[in-house]
N, C-alpha and C positions, 0 to 999 in steps of 0.2 A: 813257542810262546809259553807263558806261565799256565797253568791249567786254573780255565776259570773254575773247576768244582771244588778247590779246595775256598775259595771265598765264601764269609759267612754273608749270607745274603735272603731277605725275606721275599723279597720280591726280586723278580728274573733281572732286573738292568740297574738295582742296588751297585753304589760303588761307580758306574758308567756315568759320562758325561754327555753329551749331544750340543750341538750347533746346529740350525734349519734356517732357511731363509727362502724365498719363493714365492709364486701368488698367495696371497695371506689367507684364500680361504682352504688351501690347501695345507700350508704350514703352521696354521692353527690348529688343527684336527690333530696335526704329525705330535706337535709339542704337546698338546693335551693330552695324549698318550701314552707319549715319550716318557711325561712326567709322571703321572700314574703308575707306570710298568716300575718307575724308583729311580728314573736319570735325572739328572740336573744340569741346566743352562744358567750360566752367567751372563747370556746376552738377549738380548730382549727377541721378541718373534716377531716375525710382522703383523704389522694388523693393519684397519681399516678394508676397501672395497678396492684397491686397485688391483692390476695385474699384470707384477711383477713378470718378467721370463720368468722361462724353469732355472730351477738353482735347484740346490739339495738340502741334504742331513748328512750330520757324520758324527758317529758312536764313537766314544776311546774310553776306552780305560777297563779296569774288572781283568786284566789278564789275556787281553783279547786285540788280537790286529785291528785298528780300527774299521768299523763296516761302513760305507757309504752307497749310498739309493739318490737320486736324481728322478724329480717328477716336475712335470710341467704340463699343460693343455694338453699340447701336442706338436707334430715336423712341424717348424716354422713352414715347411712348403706348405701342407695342405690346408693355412689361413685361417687356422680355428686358434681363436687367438681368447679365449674366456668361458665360462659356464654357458652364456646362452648359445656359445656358436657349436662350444661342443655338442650342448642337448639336442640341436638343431640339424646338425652331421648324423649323430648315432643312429638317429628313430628315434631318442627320448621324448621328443616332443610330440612324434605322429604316434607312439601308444599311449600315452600319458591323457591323449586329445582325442582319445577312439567314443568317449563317454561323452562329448559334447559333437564328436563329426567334421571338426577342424584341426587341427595342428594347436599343441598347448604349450607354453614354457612352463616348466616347476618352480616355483615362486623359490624352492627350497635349492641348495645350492649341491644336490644328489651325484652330482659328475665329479665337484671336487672331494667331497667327501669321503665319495668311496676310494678314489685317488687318495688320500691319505689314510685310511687304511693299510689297501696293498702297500705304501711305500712301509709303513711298520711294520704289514709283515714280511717284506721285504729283507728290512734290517734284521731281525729277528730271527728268521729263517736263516740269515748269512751267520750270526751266532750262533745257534743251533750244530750248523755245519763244523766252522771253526772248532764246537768244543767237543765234535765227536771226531778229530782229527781230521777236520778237510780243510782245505786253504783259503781264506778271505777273498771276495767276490765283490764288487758292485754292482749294485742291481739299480736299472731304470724304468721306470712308470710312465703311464702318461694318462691325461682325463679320456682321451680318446680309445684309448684300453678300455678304462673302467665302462664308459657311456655304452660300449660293445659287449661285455661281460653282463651288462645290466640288463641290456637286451636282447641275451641270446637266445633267450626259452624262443619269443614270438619270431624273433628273424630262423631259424630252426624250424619254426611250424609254417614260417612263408617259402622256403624253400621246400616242401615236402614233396613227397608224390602223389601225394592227395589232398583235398581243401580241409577246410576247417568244420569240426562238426556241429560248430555253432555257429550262428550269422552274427559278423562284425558289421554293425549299426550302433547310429549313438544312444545310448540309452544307459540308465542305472541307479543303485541307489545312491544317496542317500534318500529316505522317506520321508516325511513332513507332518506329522502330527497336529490335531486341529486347532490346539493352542501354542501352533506353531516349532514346538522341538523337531529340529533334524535330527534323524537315528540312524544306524544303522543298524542290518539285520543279518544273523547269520545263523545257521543250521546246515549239514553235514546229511540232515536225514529229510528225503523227500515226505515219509510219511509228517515230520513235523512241521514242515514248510504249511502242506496242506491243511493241517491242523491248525496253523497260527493263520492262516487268512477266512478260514472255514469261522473260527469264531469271531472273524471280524467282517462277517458276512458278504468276501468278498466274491465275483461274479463264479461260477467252478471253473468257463471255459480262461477264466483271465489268472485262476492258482494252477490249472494245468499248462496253459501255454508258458507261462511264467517261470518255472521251474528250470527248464534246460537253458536261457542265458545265465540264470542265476546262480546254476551250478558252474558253468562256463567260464565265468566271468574272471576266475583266478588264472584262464590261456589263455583268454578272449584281449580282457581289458578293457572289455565294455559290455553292456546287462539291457537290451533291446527288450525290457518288459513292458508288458500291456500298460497300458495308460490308466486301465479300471485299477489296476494295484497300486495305482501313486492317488488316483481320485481316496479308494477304501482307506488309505492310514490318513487323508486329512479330512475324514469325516469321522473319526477318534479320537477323542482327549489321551495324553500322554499314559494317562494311571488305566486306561481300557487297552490300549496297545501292551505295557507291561503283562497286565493280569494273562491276555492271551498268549504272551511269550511262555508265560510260568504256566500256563497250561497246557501247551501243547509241545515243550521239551525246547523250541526256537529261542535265540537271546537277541534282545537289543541293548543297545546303548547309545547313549543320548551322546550328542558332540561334543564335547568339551573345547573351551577354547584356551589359548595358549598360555592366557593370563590366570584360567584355572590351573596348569599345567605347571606353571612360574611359582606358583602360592605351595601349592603338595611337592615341589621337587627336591629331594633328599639331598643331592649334588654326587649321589655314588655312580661310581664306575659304572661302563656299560658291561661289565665281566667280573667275577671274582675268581681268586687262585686259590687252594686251600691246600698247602701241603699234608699228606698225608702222612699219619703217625708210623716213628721206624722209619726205615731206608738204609741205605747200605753207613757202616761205621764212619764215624769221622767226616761227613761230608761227599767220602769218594764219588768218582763217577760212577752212576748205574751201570750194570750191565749190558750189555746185548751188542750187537752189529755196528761196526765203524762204518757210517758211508763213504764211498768216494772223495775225492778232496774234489770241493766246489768249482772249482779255480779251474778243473780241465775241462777240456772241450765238451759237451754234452752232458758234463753231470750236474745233478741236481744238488742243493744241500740236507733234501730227506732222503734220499739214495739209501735202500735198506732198513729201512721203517716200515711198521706196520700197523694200519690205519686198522680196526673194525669199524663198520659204521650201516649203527641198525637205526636208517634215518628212511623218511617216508617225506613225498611233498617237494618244498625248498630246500628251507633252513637249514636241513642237517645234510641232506647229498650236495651241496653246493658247498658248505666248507669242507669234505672231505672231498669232492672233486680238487678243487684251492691245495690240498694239502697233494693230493697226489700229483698235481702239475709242476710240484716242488718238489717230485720225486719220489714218496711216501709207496707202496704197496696197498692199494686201499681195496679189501674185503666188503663187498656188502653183506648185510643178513639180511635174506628177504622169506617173507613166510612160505611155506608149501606150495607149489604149483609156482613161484616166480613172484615179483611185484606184481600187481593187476595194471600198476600206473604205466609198464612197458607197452601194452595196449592201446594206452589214452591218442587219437588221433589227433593232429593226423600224421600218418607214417613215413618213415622212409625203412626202405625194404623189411615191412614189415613190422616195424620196431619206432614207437612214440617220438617223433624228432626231438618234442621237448624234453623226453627222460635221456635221449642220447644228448641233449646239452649239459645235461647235470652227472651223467652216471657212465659217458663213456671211458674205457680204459679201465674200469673198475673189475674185478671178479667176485662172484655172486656166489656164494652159500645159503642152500636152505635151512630154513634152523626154524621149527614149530616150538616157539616158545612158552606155547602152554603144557607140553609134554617135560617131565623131568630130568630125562633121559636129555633132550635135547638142550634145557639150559647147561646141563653137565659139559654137554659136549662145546656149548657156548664157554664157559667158565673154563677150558682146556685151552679153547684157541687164546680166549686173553692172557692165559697166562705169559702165550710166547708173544703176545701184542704188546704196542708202545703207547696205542692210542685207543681207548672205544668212547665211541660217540652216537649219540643217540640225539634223537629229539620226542618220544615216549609220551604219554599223556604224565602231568603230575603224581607220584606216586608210584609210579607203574612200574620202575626198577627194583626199588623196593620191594613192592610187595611180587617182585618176580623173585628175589636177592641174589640181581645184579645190581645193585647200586655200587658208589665208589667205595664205600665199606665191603661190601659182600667180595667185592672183586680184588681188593686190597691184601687178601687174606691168600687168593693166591696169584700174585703180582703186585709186592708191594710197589714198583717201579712205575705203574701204569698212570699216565693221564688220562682219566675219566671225567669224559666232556659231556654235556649236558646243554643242549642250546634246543629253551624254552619259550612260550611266549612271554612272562609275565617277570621269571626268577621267585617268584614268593615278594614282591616287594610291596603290592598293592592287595588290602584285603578286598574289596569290592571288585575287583577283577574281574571282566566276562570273560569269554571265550578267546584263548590266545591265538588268533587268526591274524593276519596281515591287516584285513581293513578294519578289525574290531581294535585292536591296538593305535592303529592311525585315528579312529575316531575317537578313545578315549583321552586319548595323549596329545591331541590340538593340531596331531601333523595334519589333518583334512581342512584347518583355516593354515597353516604354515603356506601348504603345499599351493596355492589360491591367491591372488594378488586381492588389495582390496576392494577392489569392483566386481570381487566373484564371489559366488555363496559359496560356503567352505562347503568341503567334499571333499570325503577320502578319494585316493587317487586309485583307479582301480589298474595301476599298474602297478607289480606285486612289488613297490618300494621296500617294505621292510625286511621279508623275505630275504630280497638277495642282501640288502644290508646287513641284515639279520645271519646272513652266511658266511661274510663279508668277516663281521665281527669272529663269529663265532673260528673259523680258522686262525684269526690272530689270536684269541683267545689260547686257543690250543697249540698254539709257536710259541705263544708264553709259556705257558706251561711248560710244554716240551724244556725251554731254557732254562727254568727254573729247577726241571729234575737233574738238567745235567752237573748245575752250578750247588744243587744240596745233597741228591743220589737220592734223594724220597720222590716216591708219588703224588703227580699233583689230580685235585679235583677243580674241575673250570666249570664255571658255569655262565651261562653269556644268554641274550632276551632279544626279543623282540622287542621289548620297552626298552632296552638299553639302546638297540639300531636304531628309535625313536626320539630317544631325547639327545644322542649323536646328531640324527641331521638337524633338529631341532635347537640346537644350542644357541646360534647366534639369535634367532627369535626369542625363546626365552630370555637372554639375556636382555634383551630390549625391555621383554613386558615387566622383568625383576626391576629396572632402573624404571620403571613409569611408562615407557614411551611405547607408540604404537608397534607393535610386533610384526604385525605383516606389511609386505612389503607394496610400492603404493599401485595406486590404479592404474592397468595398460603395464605391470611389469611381465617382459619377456611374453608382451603379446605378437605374432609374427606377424608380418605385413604381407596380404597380399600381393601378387604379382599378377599376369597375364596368364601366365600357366602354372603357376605354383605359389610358396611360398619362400619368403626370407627374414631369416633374424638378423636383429643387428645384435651386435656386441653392446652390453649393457650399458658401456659407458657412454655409448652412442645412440643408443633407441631416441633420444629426446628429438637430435638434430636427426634421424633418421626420418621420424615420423611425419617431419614437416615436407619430404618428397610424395609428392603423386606417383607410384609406381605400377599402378592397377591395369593401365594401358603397356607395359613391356615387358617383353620373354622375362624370364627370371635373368640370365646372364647379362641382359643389357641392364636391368635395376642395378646388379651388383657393380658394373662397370659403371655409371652412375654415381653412386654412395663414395666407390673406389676413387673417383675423379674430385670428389667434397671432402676425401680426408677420412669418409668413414669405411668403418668394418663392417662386415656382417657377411652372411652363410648362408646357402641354400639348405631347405628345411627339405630333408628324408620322410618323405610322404610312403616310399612302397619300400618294406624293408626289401626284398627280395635285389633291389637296386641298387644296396648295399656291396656287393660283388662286384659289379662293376664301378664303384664309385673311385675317382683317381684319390679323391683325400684318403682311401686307404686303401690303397694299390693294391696285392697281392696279398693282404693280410689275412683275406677271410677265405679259407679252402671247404673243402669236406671229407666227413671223416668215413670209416672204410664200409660205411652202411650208404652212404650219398649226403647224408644229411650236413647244413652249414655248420662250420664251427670257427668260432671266431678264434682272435691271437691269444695265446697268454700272455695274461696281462703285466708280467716282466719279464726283463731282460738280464741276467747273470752275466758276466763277463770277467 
C-alpha cells in the first residue's frame, strides 16, 4: 500500500473517508468521532431511537487498505436486543441500583456508548497497525463486551477469595442542604472528612462510622451512611456547608442541571492532539519497532509498542490496560514498596481483584519520583517508549519536568498522554473525581429518569469512560505520529467522558426541550423471584402485564408470547460465569480472579 506517512495531514484520519450505519445510538458516537479525528461522510448517519441490527464502519482512503469494525448489542442468540436489555444482562443495572437496594436502568445510553468508542478504537488501532507494516484486520464489538468491560472492577471483587471490606447496603450521597441544594461531597483525607462535619456540628459517632462507606464507595457502589450525616447537611444553609468545605480542606459542589450544562458547553472534543515541534524530515515515518502484521493468527495491531503508564485509580490504568489488550508492552511506574492499591480488598491470591482487572499482564517499575536520580532514569526508559501516560494531579509533570515538553527533548516521537479530570477547560472546577465531575456536569440528572431525584451514579461511570476515551485518545495519536513522524501530546477528561455520554441530553436541553428522559424509563419490573427489563421500545406494553406472581422465565415466556422483548436483570454478578447469554466468555486469570472478554475481535 501507499505509505500513509508521507500525507500531509493535521489530524490522524485527514484525507480518510468513512460510511457507519447501525443502532443509531451507537453510530452516532462512531460518526461524531470519526468526524472529529478529520474523516468525512457523504451519507447521512442514523439517527432517532430505534434499533437497528448490527452493521458497521468502513475507513478508505489516506493510503491505507480500507479498515472495517462491526458492532451491534450483541449474539442474536443471547436475546439482548438494545440498551436496556444489555444493562440488564451485564450487572449495569444491579451496580448502578446498589444506592437505592433495587436493580436501576441508566437513564443515559452508557452500553452504547462505550460501544462506540471501542469500535473507533477499533478502527484506529487497525490503522496504526497497517501503517507500521501489518496487514488490515476487521475488528468486531459488541454492547455486551462493553456492559462487561464496564463492570469488571465489582464482578472481580464478587468473584474473590474474600468479601468486601465494606458493606454493600443502599445508601449515599448526594446531601441536601436546608435551602434545598443537592451537593456532592468529596475528600481524599479522612482527617478532612472529619473536619468538615465537625464544623457542621455533626453527631462524632455518625463522622466516624461514616468515613469507611464513604471512602468505599468508589468499589462499593453504594455509601450506607448514618442517617445523622444526611439529617446535619439539611439543617445548613448552602453558604454554612461551603464555608466548612473551605475550612476544613473537603469540596462540594452543587448539582448542576443539564440545561446548566447545555448554556456553558464549548462544543470541544472530548480529547485534544497536539503535535509536537520537529519530528523526523519531511514527514517520514518515526522510528522504532514494526509490529507483527495484524492480519495473522494471534497478533495484535500494537505488537512491539511500548506503553509507560504512571496512572493511579481508573482513568489512566484502564486505558493503558485497553492499549495492552491491543498488543502494546505496557510498563507500570509504581512508587517505592509497589502501588498500595494492589492491597485494596478484597483478594484473589493475595493480590486486589479490582487492581488485577485493570493492571493484569502489565509489568511494574519502581521509580520514586521525588528523587532525581530516579526521574533521570524515568526520562531513559521514555526515551525508548512510544507511549507515556499518566493521570498526575494538575501540574505535577511539569513541575516534575516530565511534561510533554521536558520529554520531547529526549524522544521527539513520543505520545504523551495526559488523561485528567477537568483538561483546563472549566475555571471554577472542583476536584476532578468521578462523582464531582458527574455532579458538576448534569450527568447525576442525565443518569435518572424524571421521577428520580438526580444523583450522581455511584457507579464509577466516568472513570471507565473516562478510560475508554483516553486509549482512543492515544490510538490517535499513535496514528497521527505515524502519518507526520512528530510527537503527539493527547490530552483527554473526565469532563470530556461526561459531556460524551451526555450528548444526546444536551442536545435536547440546547433545542428547548426536556432533557431527561421520562418517568418509569428503564424501570425493571418485578418478577416472583427476580427482576426483568424490557427493551425500551417495549417497556410501555410491557408494564401493562402483572408479572409479580411468576418465576422470572415464565414472565419472559409471557412478554415472549405478546411480541415483546425484554431480559433477565443480573442481580449477583458472581452469576455472571455461569450465565448462557455469555457462555464461556468470562474465565480467570493466572491469580483466580474473574476477567471478562476483550472487548474486540481482530480477524
Amino acid at each position: 500500500m501507499a505509505s500513509p506517512a508521507t500525507t500531509q495531514t493535521v489530524r490522524p484520519l485527514d484525507t480518510l473517508r468513512f460510511d457507519t450505519s447501525g443502532p443509531p445510538q451507537i453510530a452516532r458516537v462512531v460518526a461524531d468521532h470519526l468526524r472529529l479525528l478529520g474523516a468525512r461522510t457523504d451519507r447521512p448517519v442514523p439517527d432517532g431511537h430505534g434499533d437497528a441490527p448490527a452493521a458497521g464502519t468502513t475507513l478508505t482512503g489516506g493510503g491505507f487498505e480500507p479498515a472495517h469494525a462491526t458492532a451491534g448489542w450483541a449474539d442474536p442468540a443471547s436475546g439482548l436486543a438494545d440498551e436496556a436489555t444489555v444493562q440488564a444482562a451485564t450487572g449495569m443495572m444491579a451496580v448502578h441500583g446498589r444506592r437505592d437496594g433495587t436493580p436501576r436502568g441508566l437513564a443515559v445510553d452508557y452500553a452504547a456508548t462505550a460501544t462506540a468508542v471501542l469500535t473507533v478504537q477499533g478502527l484506529l488501532a487497525n490503522l496504526v497497525g497497517q501503517a507500521r507494516g501489518g496487514a488490515a484486520a476487521a475488528v468486531t464489538t459488541g454492547a455486551d463486551r462493553a456492559g462487561l468491560l464496564a463492570v469488571s472492577q465489582y464482578l472481580a471483587a464478587a468473584g474473590a477469595d474474600e468479601g468486601e471490606a465494606a458493606e454493600i447496603a443502599a445508601g449515599g450521597p448526594p446531601f441536601t442542604s436546608a435551602d434545598g441544594i443537592l451537593f456532592e461531597l468529596e475528600t481524599l483525607d479522612p482527617g478532612a472528612w472529619a473536619a468538615f462535619w465537625k464544623a457542621l456540628e455533626a453527631p462524632q459517632d455518625a463522622l466516624r462510622t461514616g468515613w469507611r462507606p464513604f471512602q468505599f464507595r468508589y468499589a462499593t457502589a453504594c455509601a450506607p451512611l448514618p442517617a445523622a450525616l444526611h439529617t446535619t447537611a439539611r439543617s445548613h444553609g448552602w453558604d454554612r456547608i461551603r464555608r466548612a468545605a473551605a475550612a476544613s480542606g473537603a469540596e462540594v459542589c452543587a448539582l448542576r442541571s443539564l440545561a446548566d450544562r447545555a448554556a456553558e458547553h464549548d462544543g470541544a472534543a472530548p480529547w485534544f492532539l497536539t503535535p509536537m515541534p520537529g519530528g523526523a524530515p519531511g514527514g517520514a515515518p518515526v522510528a522504532g519497532p514494526v509490529g507483527a502484521p495484524v492480519g495473522e493468527p494471534g497478533r495484535r495491531p500494537l505488537a512491539g509498542l511500548t506503553v509507560l503508564e504512571a496512572g493511579r485509580r481508573i482513568q489512566a490504568p484502564l486505558a493503558a490496560h485497553l492499549l495492552g489488550l491491543l498488543g502494546a508492552d505496557v510498563i507500570r511506574i509504581e512508587p517505592p514498596g509497589g502501588d498500595p492499591l494492589r492491597g485494596m480488598p478484597p483478594a484473589c491470591s493475595g493480590i486486589s481483584a479490582r487492581w488485577l482487572a485493570l493492571n493484569r499482564g502489565k509489568r511494574a517499575v519502581e521509580i520514586d519520583i521525588k528523587a532525581e536520580a530516579d526521574r533521570d532514569r524515568l526520562r531513559e526508559m521514555a526515551a525508548h517508549a512510544d507511549v507515556f501516560l499518566h493521570n498526575w494531579a494538575p501540574g505535577k509533570a511539569a513541575a516534575l519536568g516530565l511534561d510533554a515538553d521536558d520529554l520531547a527533548r529526549v524522544n521527539p516521537a513520543l505520545v504523551h498522554a495526559y488523561t485528567s479530570g477537568w483538561a483546563g477547560r472549566l475555571d471554577d472546577a472542583p476536584m476532578g473525581t468521578d462523582f464531582m465531575v458527574q455532579a458538576r456536569t448534569g450527568v447525576g440528572e442525565a443518569a435518572r429518569p424524571a421521577d428520580e431525584v438526580p444523583a450522581p451514579s455511584l457507579m464509577t461511570l466516568l472513570d471507565v469512560l473516562g478510560g475508554l476515551l483516553g486509549a482512543e485518545a492515544v490510538l490517535a495519536g499513535l496514528l497521527l505520529r505515524e502519518r507526520t513522524g512528530r510527537g503527539v501530546r493527547v490530552d483527554s477528561s473526565l469532563l470530556g467522558a461526561a459531556d460524551t455520554l451526555t450528548a444526546p441530553a444536551l442536545r435536547r436541553a440546547a433545542r428547548g426541550e426536556d432533557p431527561r428522559r421520562p418517568a418509569g424509563f428503564r424501570h425493571p419490573l418485578a418478577t416472583a423471584d427476580g427482576w426483568i427489563a424490557p427493551a425500551d421500545a417495549d417497556a410501555r406494553a410491557a408494564a401493562g402485564h402483572d408479572l409479580r406472581g411468576l418465576p422470572t422465565r415464565e414472565a419472559l415466556s409471557r412478554l415472549r408470547e405478546h411480541g415483546l422483548t425484554a431480559a433477565a436483570v443480573t442481580t449477583e454478578l458472581s452469576h455472571l460465569h455461569h450465565d448462557p447469554r455469555f457462555a464461556g466468555s468470562i474465565g480467570r486469570d493466572a491469580h483466580g480472579a474473574p476477567a471478562v472478554p476483550d472487548p474486540w475481535s481482530f480477524v
